[in-house]
N, C-alpha and C positions, 0 to 999 in steps of 0.2 A: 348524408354520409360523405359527401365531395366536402364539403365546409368542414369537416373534422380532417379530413386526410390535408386540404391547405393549411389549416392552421398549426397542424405539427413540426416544430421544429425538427430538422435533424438530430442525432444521436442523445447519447442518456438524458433522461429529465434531472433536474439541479435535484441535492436532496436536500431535504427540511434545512434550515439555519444552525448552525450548532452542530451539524454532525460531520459536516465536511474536516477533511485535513486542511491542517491551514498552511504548509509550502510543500515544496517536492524538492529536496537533494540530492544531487545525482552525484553518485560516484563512481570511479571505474574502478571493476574488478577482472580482475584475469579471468579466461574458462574456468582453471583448476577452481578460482577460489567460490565462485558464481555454483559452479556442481556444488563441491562441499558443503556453501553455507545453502541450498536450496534442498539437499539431503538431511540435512539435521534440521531442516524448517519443518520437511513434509513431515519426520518422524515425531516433531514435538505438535502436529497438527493445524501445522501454519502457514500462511504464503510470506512467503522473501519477505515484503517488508515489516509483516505482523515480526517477524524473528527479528530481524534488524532494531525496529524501536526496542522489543521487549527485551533484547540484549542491552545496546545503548543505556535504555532505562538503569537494568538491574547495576552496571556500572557506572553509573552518574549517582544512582541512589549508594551506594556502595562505599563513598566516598564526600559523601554529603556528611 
């Protein structure tokens, strides 16, 4: 049991190849806009960034 608790690394285990996001961009938003757009995430069943891409998305496909 001691040789499992040393070989664990600290925090989350990597996931499978392929599932990961492949960057992180950060953007600044004011409180007002951060509430608003986190309100209309919860209500479409989403976290912030699920709304964020699936917005992005619908407007880059949009215009494609």
């Amino acid at each position: 049991m001691e040789n499992a608790k040393k070989n664990r690394k600290p925090g989350r285990p990597p996931l499978p190849k392929g599932q990961a996001k492949g960057r992180i961009v950060p953007i600044r938003l004011t409180h007002d806009e951060r509430f608003k757009y986190e309100k209309v995430a919860k209500a479409n069943g989403q976290t912030l960034s699920e709304w964020v891409r699936s917005t992005l998305a619908a407007k880059v496909n949009n215009h494609a």
